[in-house]
Backbone as CSV, one residue per row, in Angstrom:
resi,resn,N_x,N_y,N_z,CA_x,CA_y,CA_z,C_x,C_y,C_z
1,UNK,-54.746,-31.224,-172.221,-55.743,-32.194,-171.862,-57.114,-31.782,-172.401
2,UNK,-57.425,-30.216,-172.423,-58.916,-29.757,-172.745,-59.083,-30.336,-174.349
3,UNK,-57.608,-29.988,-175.290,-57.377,-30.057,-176.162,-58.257,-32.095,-176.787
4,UNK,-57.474,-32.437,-175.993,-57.949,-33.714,-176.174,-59.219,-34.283,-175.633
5,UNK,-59.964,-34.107,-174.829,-61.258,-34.123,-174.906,-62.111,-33.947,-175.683
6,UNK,-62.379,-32.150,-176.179,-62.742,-31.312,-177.398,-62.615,-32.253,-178.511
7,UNK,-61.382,-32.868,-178.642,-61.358,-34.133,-180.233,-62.059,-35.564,-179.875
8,UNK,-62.098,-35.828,-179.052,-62.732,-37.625,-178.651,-64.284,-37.139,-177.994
9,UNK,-64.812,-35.753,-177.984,-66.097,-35.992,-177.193,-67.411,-36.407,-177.686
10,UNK,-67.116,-36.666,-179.089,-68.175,-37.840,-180.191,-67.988,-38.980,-179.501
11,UNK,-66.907,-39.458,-179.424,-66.680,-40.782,-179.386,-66.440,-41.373,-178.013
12,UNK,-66.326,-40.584,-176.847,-66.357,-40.298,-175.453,-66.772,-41.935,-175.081
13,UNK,-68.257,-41.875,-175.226,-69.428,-43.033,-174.434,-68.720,-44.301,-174.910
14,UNK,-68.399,-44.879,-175.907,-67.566,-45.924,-176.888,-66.323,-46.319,-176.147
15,UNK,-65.382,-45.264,-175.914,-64.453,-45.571,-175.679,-64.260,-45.682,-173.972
16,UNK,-65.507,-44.971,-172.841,-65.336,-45.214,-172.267,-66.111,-46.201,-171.419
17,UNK,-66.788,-47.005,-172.426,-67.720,-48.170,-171.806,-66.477,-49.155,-171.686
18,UNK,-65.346,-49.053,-172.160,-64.284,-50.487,-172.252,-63.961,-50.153,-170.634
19,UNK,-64.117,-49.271,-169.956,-63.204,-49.742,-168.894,-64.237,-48.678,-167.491
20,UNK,-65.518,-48.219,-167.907,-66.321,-47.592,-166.646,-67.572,-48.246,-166.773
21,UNK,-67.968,-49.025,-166.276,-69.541,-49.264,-166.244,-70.415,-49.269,-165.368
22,UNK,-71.822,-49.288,-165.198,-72.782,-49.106,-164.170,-72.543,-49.082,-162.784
23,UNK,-71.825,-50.539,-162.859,-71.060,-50.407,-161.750,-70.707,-49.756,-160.626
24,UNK,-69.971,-49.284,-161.534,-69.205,-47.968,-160.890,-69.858,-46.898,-160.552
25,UNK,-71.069,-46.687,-160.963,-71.858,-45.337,-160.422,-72.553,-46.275,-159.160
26,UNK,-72.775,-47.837,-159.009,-73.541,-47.610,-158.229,-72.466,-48.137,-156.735
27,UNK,-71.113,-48.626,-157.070,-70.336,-48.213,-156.101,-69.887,-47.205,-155.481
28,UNK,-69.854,-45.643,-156.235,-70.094,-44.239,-156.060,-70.967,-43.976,-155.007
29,UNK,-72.560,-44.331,-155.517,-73.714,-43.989,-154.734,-73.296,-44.287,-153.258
30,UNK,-72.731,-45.997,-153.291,-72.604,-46.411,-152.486,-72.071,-45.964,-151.099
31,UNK,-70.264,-45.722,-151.792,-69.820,-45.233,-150.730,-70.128,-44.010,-150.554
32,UNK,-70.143,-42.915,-151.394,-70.741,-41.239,-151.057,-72.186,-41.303,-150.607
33,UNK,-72.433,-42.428,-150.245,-73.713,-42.240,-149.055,-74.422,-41.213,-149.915
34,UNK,-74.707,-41.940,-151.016,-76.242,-40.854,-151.616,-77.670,-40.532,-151.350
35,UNK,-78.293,-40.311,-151.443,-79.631,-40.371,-150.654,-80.397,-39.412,-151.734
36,UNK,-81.748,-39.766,-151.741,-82.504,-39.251,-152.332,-82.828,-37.514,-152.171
37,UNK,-82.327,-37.203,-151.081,-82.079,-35.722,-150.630,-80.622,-35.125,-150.931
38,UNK,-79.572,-35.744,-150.988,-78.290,-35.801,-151.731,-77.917,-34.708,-153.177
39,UNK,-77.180,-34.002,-152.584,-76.922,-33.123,-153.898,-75.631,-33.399,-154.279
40,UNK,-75.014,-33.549,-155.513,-74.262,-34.299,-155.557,-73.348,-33.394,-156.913
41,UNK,-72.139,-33.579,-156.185,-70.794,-32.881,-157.695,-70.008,-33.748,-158.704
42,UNK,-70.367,-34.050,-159.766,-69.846,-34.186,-161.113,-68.386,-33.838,-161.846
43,UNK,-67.338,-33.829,-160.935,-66.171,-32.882,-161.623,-65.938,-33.836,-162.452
44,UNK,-65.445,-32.787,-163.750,-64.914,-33.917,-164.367,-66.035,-35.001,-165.603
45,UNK,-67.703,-34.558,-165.296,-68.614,-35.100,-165.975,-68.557,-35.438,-167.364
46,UNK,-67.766,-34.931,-168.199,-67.549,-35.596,-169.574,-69.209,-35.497,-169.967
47,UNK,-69.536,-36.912,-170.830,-70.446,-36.698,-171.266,-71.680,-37.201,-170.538
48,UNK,-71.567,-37.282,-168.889,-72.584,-36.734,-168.127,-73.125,-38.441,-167.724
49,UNK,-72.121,-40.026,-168.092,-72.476,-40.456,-167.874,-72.640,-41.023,-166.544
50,UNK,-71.876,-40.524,-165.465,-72.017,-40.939,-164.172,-72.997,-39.845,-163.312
51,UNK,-72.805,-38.515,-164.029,-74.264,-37.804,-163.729,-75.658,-38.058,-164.217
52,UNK,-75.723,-38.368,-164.805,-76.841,-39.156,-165.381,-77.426,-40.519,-164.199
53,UNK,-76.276,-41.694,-164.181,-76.550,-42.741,-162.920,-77.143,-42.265,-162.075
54,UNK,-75.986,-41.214,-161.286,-76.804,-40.370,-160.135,-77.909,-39.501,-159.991
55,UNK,-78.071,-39.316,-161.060,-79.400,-38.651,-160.658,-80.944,-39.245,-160.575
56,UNK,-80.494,-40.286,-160.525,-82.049,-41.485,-160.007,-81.826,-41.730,-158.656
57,UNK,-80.500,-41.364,-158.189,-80.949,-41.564,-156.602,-80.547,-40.786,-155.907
58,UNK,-80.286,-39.181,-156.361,-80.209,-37.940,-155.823,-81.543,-37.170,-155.818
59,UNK,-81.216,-36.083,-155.542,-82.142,-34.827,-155.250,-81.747,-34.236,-156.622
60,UNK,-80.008,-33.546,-156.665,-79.778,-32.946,-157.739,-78.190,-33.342,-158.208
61,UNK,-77.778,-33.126,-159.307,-76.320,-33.336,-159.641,-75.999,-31.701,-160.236
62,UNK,-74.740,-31.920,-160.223,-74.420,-30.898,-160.803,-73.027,-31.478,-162.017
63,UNK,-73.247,-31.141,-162.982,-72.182,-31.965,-163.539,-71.050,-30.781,-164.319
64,UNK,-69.828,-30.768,-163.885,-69.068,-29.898,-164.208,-67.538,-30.245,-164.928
65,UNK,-67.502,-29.562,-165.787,-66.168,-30.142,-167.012,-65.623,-29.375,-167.973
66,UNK,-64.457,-28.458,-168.192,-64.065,-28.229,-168.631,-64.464,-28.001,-170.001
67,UNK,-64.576,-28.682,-170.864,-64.490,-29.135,-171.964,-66.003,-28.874,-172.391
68,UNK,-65.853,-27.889,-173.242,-67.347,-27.342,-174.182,-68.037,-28.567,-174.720
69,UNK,-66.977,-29.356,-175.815,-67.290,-30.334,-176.679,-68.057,-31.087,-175.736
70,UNK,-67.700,-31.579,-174.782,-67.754,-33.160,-173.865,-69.449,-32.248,-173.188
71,UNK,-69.651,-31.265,-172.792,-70.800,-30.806,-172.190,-71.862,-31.142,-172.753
72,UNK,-71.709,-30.340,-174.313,-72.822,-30.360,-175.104,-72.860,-31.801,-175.619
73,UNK,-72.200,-33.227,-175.490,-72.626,-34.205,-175.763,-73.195,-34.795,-174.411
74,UNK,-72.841,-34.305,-172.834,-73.230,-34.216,-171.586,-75.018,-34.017,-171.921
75,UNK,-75.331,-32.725,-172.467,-76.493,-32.360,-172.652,-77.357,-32.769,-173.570
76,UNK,-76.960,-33.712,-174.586,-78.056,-34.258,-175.429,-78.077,-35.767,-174.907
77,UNK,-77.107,-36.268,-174.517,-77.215,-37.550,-173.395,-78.532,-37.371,-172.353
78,UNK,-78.343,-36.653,-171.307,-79.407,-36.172,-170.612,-80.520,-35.659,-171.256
79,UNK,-80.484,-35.260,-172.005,-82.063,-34.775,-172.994,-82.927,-36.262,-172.841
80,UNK,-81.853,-37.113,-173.967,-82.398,-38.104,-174.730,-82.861,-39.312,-173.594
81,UNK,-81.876,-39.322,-172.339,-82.477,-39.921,-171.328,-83.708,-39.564,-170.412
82,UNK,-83.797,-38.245,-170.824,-85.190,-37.532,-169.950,-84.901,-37.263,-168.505
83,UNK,-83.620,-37.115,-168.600,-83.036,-36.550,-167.133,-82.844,-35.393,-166.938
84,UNK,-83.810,-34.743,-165.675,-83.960,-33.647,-165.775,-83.435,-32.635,-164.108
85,UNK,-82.899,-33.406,-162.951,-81.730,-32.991,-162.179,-80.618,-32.457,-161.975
86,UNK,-79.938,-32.565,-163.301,-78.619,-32.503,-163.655,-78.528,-31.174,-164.005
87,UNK,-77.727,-30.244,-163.840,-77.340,-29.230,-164.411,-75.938,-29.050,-164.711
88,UNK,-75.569,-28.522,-165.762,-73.963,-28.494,-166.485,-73.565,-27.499,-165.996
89,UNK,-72.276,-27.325,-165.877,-71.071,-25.854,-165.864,-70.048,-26.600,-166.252
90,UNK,-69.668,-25.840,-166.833,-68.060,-25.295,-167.382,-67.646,-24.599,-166.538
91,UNK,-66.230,-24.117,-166.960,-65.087,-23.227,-166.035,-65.491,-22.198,-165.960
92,UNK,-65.852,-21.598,-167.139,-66.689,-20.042,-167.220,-67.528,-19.790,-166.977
93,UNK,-68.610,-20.924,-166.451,-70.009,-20.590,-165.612,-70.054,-20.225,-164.834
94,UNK,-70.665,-19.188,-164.459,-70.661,-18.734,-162.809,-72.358,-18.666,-162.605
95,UNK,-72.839,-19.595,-163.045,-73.975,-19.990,-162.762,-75.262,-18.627,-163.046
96,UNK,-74.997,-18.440,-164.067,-75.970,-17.084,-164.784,-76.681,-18.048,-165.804
């Protein structure tokens, strides 16, 4: 599965606008009772687009994923949006 991420994490946002949209982060917010004091977990963040949503109506996200490729497109997503809450890990982070 890491395998296949690592190859589609260019093309990640494209392929997954056909079937996740705004929506859906703000049905998230919804039911996980987010709140502006709300710290909030990301498993699974890919390229950081539902961490990204959340972090306009959190405190902090944390967005966490496997997959090197999918992070570092996680992290220029969030750059380029000027989102600055979010913090990444991988499996091997132990938060150093």
């Amino acid at each position: 599965m890491r395998a296949f991420f690592e190859h589609v994490s260019a093309q990640w946002d494209g392929m997954r606008s056909s079937f996740y949209s705004a929506d859906v982060i703000d049905a998230l917010a919804e039911h996980g009772r987010v709140t502006a004091t709300s710290r909030v977990a990301d498993v699974g963040t890919g390229t950081g687009f539902v961490a990204a949503g959340l972090a306009g109506q959190a405190a902090a996200v944390a967005g966490i994923d496997n997959s090197p490729a999918m992070l570092a497109v996680a992290a220029d997503n969030l750059a380029a949006l000027g989102v600055d809450n979010v913090r990444l890990a991988g499996r091997n982070d132990r938060g150093h």
